[in-house]
PyMOL Python script that loads the backbone (N, CA, C, O; Angstrom):
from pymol import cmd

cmd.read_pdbstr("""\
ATOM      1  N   UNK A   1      73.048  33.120  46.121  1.00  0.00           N
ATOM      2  CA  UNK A   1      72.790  31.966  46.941  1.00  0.00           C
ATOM      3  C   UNK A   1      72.011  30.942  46.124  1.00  0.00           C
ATOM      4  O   UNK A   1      71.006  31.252  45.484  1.00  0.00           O
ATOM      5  N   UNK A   2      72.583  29.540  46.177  1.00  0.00           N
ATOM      6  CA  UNK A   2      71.935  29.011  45.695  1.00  0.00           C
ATOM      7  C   UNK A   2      70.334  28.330  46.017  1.00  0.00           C
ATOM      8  O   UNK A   2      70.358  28.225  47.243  1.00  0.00           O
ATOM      9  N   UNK A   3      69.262  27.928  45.650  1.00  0.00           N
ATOM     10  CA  UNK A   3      68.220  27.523  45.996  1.00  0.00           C
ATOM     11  C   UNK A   3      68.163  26.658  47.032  1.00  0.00           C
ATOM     12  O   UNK A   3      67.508  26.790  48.065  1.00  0.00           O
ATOM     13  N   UNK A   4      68.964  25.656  46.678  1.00  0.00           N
ATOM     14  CA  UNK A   4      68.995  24.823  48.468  1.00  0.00           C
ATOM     15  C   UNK A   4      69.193  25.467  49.126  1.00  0.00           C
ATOM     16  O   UNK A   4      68.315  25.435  49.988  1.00  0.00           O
ATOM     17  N   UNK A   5      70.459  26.700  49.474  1.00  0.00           N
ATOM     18  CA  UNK A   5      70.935  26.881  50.246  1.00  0.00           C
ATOM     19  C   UNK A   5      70.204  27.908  51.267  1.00  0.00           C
ATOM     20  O   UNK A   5      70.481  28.111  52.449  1.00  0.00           O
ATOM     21  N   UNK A   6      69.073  28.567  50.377  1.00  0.00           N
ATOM     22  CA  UNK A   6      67.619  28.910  50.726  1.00  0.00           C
ATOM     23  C   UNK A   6      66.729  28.421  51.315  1.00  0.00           C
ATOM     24  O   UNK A   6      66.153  28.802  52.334  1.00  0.00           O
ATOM     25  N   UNK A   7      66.504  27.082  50.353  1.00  0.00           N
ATOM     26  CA  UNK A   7      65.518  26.100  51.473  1.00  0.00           C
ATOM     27  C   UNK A   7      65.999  25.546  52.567  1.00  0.00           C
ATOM     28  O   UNK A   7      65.456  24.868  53.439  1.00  0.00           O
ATOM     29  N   UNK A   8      67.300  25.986  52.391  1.00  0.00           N
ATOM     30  CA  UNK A   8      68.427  25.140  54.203  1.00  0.00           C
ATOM     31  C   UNK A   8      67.634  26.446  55.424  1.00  0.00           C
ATOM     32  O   UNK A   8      67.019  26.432  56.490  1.00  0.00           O
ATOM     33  N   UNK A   9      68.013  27.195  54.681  1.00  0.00           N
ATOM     34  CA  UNK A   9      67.726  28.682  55.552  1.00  0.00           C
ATOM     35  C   UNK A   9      66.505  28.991  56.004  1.00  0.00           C
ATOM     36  O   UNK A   9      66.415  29.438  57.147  1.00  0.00           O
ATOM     37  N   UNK A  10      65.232  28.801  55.137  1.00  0.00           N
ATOM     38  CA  UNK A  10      64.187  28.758  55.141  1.00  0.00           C
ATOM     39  C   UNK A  10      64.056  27.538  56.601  1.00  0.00           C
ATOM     40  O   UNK A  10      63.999  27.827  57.796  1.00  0.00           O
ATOM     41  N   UNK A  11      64.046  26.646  56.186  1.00  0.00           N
ATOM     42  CA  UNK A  11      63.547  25.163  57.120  1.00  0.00           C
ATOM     43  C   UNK A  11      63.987  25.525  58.600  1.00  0.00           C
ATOM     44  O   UNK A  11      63.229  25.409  59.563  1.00  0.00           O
ATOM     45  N   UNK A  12      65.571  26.070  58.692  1.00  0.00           N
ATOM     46  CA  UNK A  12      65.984  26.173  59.787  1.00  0.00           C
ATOM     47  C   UNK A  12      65.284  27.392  60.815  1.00  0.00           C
ATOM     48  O   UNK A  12      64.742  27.241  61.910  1.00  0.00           O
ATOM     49  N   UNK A  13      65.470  28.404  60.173  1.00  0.00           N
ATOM     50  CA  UNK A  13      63.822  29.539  60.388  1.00  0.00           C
ATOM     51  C   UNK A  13      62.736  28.945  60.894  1.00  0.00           C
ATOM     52  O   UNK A  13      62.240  29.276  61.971  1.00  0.00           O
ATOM     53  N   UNK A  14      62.338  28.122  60.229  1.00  0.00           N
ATOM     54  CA  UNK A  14      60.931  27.552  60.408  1.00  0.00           C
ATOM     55  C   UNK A  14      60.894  26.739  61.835  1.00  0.00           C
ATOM     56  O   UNK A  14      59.968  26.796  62.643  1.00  0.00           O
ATOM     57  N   UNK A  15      62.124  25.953  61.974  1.00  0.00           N
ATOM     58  CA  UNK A  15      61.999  25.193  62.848  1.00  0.00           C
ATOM     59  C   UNK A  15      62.547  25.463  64.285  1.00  0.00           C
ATOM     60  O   UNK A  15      62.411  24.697  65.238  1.00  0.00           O
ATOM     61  N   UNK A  16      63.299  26.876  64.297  1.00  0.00           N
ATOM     62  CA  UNK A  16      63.646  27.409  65.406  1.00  0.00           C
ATOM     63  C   UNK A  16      62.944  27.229  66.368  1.00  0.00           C
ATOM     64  O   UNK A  16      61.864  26.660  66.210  1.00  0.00           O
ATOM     65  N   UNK A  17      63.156  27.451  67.023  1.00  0.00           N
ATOM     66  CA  UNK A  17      62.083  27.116  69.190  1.00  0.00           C
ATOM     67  C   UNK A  17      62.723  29.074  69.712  1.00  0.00           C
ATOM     68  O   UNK A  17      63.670  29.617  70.281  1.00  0.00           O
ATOM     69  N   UNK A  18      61.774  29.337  69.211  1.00  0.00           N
ATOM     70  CA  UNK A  18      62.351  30.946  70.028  1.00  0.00           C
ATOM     71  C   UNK A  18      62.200  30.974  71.336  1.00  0.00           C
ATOM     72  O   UNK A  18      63.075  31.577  71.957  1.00  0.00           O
ATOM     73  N   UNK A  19      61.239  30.438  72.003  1.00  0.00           N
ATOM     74  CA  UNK A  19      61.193  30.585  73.709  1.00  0.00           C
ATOM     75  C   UNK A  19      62.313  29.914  73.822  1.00  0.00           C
ATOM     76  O   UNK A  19      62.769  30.443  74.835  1.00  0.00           O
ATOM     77  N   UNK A  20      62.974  29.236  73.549  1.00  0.00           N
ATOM     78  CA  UNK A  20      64.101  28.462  73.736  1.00  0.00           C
ATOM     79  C   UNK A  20      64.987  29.545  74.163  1.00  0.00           C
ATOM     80  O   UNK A  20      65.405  29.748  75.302  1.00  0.00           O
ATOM     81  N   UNK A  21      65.277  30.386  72.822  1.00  0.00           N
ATOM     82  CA  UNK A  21      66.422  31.479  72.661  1.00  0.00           C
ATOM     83  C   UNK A  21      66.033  32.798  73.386  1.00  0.00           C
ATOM     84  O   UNK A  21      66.838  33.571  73.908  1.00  0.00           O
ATOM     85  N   UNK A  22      64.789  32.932  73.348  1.00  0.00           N
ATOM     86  CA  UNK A  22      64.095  34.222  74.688  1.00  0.00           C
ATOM     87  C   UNK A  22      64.098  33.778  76.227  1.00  0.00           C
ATOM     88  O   UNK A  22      63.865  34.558  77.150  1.00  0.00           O
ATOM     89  N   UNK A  23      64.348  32.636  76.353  1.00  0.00           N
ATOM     90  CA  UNK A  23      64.622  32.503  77.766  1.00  0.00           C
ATOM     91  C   UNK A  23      66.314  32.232  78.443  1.00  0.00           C
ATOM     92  O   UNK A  23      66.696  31.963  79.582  1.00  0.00           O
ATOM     93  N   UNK A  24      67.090  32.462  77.071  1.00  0.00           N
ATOM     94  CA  UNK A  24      68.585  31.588  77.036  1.00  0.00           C
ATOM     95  C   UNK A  24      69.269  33.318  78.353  1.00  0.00           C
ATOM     96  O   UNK A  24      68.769  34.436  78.229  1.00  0.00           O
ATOM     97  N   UNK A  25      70.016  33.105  79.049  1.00  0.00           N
ATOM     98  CA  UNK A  25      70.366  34.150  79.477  1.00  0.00           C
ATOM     99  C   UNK A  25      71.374  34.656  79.103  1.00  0.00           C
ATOM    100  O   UNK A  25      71.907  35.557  79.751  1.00  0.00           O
ATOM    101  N   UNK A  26      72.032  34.032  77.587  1.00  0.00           N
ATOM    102  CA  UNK A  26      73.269  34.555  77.111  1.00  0.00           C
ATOM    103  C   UNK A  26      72.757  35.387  76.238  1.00  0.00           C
ATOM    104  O   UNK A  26      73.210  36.505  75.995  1.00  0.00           O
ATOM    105  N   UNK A  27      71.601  34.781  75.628  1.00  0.00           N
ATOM    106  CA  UNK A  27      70.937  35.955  74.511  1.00  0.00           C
ATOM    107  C   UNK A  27      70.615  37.140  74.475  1.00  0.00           C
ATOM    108  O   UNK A  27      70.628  37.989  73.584  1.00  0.00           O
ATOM    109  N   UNK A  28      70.022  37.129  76.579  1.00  0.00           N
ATOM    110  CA  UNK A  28      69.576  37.994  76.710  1.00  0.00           C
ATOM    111  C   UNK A  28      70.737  39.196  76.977  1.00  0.00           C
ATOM    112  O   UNK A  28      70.679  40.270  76.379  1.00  0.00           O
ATOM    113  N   UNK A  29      71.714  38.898  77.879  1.00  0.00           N
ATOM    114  CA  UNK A  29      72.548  39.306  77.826  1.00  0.00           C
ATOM    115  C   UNK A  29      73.220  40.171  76.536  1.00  0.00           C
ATOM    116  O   UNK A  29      73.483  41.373  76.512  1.00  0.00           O
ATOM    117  N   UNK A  30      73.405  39.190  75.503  1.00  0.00           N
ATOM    118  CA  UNK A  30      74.014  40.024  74.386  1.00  0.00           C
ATOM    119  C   UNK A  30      73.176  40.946  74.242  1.00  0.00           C
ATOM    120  O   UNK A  30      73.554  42.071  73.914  1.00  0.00           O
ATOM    121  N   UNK A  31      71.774  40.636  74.473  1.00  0.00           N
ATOM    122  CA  UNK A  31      70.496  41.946  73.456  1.00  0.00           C
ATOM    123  C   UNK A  31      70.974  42.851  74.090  1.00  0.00           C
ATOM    124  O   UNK A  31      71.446  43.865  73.574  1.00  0.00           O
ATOM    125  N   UNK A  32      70.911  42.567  75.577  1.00  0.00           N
ATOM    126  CA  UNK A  32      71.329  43.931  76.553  1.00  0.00           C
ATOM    127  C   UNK A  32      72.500  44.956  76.236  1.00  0.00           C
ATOM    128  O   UNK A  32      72.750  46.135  76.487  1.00  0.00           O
ATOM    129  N   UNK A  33      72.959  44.132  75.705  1.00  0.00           N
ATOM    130  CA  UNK A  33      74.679  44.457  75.363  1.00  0.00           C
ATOM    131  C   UNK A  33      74.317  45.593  74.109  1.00  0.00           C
ATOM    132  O   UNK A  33      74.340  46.817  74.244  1.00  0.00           O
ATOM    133  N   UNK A  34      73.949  44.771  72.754  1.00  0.00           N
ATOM    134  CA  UNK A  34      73.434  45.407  72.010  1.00  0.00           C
ATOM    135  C   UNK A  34      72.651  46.622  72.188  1.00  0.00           C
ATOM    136  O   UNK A  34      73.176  47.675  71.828  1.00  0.00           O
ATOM    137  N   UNK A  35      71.638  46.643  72.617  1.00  0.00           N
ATOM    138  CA  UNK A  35      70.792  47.701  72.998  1.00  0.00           C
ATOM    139  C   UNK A  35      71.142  48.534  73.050  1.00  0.00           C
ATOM    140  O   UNK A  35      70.761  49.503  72.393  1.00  0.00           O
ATOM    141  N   UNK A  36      72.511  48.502  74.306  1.00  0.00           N
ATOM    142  CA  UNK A  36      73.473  49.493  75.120  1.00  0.00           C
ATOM    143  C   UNK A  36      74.215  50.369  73.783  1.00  0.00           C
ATOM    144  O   UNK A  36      74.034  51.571  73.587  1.00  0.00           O
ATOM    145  N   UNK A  37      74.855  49.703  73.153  1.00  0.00           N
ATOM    146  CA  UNK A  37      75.807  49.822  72.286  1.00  0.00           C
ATOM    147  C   UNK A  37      74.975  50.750  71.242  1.00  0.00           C
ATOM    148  O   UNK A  37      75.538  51.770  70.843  1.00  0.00           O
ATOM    149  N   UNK A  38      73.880  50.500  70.854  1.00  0.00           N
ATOM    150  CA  UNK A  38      72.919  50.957  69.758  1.00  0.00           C
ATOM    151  C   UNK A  38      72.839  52.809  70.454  1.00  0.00           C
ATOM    152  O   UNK A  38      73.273  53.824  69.911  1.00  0.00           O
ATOM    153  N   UNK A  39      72.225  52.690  71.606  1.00  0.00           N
ATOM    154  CA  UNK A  39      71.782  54.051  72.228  1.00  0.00           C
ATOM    155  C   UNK A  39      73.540  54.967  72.234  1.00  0.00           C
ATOM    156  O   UNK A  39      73.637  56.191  72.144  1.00  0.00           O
ATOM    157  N   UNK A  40      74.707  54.039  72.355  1.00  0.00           N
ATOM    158  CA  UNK A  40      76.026  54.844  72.716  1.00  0.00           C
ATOM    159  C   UNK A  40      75.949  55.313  71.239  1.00  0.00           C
ATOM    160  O   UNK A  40      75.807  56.535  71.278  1.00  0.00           O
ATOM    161  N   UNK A  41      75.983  54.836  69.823  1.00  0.00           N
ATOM    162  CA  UNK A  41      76.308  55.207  68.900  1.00  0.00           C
ATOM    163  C   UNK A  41      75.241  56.558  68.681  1.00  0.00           C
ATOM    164  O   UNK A  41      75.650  57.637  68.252  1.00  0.00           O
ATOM    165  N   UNK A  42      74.022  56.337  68.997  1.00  0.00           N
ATOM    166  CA  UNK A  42      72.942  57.642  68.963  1.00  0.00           C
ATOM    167  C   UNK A  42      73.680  58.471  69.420  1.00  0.00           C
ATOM    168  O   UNK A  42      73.977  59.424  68.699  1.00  0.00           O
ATOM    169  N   UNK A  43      74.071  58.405  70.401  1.00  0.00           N
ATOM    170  CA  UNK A  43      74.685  59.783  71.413  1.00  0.00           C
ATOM    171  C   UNK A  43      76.147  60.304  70.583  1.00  0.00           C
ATOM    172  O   UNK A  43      76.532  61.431  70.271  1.00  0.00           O
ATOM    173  N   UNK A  44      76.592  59.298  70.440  1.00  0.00           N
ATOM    174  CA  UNK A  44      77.749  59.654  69.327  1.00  0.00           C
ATOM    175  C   UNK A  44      77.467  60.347  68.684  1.00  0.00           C
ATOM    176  O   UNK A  44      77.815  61.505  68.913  1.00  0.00           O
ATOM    177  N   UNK A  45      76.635  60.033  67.450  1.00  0.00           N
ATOM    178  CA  UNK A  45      76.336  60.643  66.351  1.00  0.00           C
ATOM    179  C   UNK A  45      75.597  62.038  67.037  1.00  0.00           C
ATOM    180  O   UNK A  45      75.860  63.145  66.566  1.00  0.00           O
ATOM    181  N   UNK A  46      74.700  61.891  68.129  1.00  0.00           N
ATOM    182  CA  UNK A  46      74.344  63.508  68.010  1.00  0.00           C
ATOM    183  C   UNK A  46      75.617  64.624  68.675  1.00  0.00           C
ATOM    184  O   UNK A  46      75.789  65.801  68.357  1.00  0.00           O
ATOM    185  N   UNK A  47      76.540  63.655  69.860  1.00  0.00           N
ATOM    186  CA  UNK A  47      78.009  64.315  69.751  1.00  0.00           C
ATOM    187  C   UNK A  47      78.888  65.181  68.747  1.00  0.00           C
ATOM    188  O   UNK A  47      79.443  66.278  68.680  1.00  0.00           O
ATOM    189  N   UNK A  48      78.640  63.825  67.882  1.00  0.00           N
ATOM    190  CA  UNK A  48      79.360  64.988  66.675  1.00  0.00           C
ATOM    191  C   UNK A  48      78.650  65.678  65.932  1.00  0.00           C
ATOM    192  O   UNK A  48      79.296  66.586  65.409  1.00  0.00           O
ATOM    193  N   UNK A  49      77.186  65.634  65.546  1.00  0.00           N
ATOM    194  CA  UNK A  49      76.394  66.503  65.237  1.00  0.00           C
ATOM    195  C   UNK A  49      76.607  68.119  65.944  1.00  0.00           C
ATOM    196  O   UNK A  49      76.798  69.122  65.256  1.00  0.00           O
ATOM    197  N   UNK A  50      76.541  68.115  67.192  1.00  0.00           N
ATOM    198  CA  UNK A  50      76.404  68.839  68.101  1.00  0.00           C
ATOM    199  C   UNK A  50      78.013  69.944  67.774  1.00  0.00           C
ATOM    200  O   UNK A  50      78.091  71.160  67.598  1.00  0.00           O
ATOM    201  N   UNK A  51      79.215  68.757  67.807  1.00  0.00           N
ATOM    202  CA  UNK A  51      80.355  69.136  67.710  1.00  0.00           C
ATOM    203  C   UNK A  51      80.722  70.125  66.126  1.00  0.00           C
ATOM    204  O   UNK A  51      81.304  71.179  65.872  1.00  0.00           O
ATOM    205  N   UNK A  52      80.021  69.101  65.373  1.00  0.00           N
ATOM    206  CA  UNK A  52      80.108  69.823  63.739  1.00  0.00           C
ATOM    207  C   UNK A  52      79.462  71.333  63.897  1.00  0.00           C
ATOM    208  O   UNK A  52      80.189  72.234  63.480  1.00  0.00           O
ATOM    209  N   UNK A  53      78.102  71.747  64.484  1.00  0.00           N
ATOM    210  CA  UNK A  53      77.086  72.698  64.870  1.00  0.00           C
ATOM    211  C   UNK A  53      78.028  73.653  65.497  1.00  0.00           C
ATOM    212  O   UNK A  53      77.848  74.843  65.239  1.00  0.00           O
ATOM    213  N   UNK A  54      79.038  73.309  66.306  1.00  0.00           N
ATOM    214  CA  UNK A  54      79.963  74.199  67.233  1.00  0.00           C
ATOM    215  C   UNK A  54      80.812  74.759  66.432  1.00  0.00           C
ATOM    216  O   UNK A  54      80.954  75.979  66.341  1.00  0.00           O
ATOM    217  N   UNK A  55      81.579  73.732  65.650  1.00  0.00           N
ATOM    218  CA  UNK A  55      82.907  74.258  64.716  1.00  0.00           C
ATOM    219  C   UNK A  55      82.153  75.065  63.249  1.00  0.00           C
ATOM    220  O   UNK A  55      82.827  75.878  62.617  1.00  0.00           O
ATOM    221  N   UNK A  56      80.852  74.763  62.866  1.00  0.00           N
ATOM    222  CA  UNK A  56      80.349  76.060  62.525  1.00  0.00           C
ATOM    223  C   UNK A  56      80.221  77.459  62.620  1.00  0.00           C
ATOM    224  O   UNK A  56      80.414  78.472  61.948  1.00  0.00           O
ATOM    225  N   UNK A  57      79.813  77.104  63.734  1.00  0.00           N
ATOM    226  CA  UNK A  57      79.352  78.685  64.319  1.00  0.00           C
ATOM    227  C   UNK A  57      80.756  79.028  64.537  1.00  0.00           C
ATOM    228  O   UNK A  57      80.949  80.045  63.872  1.00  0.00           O
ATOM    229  N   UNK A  58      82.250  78.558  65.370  1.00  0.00           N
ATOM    230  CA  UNK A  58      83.210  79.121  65.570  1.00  0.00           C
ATOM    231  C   UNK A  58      83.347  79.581  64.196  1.00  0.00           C
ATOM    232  O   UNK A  58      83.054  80.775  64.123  1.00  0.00           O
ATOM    233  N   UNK A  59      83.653  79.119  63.183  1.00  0.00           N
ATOM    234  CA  UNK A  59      84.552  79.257  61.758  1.00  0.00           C
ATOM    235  C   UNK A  59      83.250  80.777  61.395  1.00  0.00           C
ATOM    236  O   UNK A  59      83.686  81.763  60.801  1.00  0.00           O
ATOM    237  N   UNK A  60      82.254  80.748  61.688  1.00  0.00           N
ATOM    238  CA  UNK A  60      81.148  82.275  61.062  1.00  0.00           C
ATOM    239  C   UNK A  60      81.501  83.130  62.041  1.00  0.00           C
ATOM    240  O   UNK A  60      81.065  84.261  61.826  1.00  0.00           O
ATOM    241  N   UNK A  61      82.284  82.993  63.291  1.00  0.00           N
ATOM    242  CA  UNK A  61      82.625  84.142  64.529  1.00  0.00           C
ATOM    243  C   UNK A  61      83.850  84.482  63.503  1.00  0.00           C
ATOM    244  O   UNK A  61      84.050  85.570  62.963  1.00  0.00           O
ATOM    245  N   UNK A  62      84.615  83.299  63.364  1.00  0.00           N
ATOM    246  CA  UNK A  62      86.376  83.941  62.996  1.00  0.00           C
ATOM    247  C   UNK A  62      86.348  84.684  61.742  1.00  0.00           C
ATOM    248  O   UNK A  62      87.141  85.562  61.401  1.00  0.00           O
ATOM    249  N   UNK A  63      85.245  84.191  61.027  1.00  0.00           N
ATOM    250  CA  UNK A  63      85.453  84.790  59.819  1.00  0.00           C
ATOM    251  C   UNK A  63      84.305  86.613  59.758  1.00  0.00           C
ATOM    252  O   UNK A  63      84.376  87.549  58.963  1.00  0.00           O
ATOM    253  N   UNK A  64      83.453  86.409  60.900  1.00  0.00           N
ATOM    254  CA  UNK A  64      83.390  88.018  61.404  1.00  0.00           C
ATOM    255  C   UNK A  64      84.575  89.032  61.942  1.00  0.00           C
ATOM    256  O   UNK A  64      85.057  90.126  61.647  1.00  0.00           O
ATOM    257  N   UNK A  65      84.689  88.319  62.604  1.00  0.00           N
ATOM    258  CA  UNK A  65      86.246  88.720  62.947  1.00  0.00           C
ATOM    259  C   UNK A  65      87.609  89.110  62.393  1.00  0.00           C
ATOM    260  O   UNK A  65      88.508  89.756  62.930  1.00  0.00           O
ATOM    261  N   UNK A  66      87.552  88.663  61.415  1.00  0.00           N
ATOM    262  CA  UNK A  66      88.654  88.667  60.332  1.00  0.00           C
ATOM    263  C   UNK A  66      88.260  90.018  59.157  1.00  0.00           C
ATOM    264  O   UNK A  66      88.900  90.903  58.588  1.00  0.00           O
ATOM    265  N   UNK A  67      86.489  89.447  59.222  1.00  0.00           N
ATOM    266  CA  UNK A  67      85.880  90.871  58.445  1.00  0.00           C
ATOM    267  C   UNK A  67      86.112  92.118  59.151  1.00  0.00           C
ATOM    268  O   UNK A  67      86.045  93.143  58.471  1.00  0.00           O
ATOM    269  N   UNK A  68      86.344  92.211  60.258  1.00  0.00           N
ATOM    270  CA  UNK A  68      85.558  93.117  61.497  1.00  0.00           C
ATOM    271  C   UNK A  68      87.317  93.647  61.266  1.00  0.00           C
ATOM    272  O   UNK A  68      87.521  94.861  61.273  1.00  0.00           O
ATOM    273  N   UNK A  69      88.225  92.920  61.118  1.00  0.00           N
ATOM    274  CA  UNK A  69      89.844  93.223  61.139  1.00  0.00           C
ATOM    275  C   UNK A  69      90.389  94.057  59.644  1.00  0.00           C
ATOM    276  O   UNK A  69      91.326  94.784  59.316  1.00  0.00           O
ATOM    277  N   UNK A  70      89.338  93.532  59.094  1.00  0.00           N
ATOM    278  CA  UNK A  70      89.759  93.803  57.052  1.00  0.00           C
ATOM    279  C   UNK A  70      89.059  95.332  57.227  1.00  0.00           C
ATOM    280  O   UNK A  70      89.526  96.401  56.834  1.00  0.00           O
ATOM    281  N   UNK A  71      87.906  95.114  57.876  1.00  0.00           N
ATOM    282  CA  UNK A  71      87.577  96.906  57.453  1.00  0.00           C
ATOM    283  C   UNK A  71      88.090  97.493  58.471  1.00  0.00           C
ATOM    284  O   UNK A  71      88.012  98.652  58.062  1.00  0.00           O
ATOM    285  N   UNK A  72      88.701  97.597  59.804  1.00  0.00           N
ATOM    286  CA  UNK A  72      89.789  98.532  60.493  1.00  0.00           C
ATOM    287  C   UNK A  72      90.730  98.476  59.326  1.00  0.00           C
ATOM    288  O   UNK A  72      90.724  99.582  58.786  1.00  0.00           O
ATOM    289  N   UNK A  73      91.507  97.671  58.738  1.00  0.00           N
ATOM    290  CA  UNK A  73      92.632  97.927  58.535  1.00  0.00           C
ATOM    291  C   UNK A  73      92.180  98.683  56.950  1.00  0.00           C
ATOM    292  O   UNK A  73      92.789  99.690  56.591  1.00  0.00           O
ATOM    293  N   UNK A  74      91.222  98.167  56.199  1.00  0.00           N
ATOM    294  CA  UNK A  74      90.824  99.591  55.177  1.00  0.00           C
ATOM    295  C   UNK A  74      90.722 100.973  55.960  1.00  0.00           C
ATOM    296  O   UNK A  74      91.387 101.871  55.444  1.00  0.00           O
ATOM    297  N   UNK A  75      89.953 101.343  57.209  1.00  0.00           N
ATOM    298  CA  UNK A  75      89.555 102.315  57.830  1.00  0.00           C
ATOM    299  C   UNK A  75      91.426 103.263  58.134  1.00  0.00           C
ATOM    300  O   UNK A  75      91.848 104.356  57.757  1.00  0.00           O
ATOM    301  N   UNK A  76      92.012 102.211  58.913  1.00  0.00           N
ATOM    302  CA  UNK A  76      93.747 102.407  58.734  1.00  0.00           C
ATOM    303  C   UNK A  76      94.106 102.938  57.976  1.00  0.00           C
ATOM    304  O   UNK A  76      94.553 104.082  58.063  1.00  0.00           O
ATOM    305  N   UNK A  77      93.997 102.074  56.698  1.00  0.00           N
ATOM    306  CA  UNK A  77      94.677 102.579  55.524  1.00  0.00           C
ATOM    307  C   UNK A  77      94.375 103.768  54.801  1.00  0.00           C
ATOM    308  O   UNK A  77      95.154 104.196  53.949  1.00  0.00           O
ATOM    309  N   UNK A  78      93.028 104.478  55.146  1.00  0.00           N
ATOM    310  CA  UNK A  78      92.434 105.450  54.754  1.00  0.00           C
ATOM    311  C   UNK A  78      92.994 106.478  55.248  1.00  0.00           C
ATOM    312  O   UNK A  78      93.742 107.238  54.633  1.00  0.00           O
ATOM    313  N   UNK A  79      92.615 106.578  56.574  1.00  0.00           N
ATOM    314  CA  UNK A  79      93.008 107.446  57.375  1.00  0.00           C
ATOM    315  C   UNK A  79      94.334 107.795  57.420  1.00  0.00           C
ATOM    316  O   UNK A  79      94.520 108.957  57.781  1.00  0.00           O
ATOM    317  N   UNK A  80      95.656 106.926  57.077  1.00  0.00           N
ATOM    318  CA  UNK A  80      97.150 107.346  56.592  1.00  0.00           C
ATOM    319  C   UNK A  80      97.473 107.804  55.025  1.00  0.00           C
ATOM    320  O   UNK A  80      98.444 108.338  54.490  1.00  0.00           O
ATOM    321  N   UNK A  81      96.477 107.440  54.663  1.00  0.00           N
ATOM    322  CA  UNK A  81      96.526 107.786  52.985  1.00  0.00           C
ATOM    323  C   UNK A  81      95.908 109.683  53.214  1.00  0.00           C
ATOM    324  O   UNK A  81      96.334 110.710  52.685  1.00  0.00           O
ATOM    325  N   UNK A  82      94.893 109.491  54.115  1.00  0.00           N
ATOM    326  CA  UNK A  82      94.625 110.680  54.125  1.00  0.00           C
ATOM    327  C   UNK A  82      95.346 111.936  54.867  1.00  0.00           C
ATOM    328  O   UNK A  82      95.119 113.109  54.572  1.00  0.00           O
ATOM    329  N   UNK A  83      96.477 111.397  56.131  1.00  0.00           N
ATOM    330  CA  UNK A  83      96.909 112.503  56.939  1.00  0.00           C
ATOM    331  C   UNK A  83      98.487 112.497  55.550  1.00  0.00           C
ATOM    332  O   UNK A  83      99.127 113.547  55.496  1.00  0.00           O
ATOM    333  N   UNK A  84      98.824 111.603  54.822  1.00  0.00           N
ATOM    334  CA  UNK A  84     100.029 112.041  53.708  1.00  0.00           C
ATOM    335  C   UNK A  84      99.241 112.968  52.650  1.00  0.00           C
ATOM    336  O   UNK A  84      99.762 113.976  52.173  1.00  0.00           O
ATOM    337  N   UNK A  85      98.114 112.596  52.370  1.00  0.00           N
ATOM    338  CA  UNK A  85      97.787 113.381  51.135  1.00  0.00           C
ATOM    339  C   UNK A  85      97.306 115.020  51.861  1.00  0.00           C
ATOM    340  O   UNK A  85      97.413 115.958  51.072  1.00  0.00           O
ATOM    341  N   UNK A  86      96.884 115.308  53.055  1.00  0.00           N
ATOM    342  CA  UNK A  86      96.637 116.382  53.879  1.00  0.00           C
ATOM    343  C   UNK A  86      98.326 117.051  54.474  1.00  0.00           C
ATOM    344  O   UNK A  86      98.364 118.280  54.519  1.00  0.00           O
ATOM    345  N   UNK A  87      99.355 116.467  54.810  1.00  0.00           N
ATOM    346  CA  UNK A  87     100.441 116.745  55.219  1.00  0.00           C
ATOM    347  C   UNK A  87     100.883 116.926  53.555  1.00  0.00           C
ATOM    348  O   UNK A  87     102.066 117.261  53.498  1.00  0.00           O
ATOM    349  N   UNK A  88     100.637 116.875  53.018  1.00  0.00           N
ATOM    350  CA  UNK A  88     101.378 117.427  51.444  1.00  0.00           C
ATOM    351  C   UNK A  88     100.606 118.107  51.277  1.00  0.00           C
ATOM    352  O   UNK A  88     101.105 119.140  51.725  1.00  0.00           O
ATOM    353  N   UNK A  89      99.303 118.448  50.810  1.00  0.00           N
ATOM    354  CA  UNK A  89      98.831 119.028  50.573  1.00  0.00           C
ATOM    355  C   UNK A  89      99.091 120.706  51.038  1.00  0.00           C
ATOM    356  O   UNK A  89      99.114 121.694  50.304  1.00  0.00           O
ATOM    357  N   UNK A  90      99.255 120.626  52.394  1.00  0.00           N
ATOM    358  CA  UNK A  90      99.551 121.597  53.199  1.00  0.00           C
ATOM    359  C   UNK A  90     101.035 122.114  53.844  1.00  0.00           C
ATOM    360  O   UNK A  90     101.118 123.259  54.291  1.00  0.00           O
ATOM    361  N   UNK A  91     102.212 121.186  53.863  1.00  0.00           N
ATOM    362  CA  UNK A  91     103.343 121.184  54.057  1.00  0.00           C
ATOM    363  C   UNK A  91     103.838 121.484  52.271  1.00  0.00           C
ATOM    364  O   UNK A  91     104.321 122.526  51.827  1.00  0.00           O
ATOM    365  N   UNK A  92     103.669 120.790  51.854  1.00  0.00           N
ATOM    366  CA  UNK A  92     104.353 120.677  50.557  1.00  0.00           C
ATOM    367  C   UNK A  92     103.648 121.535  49.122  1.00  0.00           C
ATOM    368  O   UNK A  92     103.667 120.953  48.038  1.00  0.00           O
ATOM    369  N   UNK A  93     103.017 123.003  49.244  1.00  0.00           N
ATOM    370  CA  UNK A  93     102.237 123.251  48.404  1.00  0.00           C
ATOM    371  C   UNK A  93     102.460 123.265  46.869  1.00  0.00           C
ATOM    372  O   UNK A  93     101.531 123.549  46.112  1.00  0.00           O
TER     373      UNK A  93
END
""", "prot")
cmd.dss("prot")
cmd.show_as("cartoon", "prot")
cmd.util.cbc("prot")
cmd.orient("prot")
């Protein structure tokens, strides 16, 4: 930005009338608006906070679960490895 275009900015700052714009009822309006809008995005964000926190914990259940499935099916696989190697052992001497 150039330097005038600073002191444009500056002066106009300076010379504002804010009770002007604090009593305008469009202003106030928008703030209201704003405000509103500010607190919806909070809730958002802790929404999906909340939501991310959920699809956590699901994905550490499924993947118990999947563990909880891997050692039956070792426990499975044992236990048939063991009634062939016992059925030979004993059928087939």
């Amino acid at each position: 930005m150039q330097e005038q275009e600073v002191d444009q900015l500056l002066n106009f700052v300076d010379s504002l009338d804010y009770e002007n714009y604090v009593n305008d009822t469009e202003v106030n309006t928008m703030l209201d608006s704003l405000k509103q809008r500010i607190e919806q995005i909070k809730e958002e964000k802790l929404l999906i906070q909340k939501l991310k926190q959920e699809a956590e914990q699901q994905k550490h259940s499924e993947q118990d679960v999947q563990s909880q499935h891997s050692r039956q099916d070792e426990v499975s696989v044992a236990r048939s490895v063991s009634r062939v190697f016992i059925t030979h052992l004993f059928i087939y001497p």
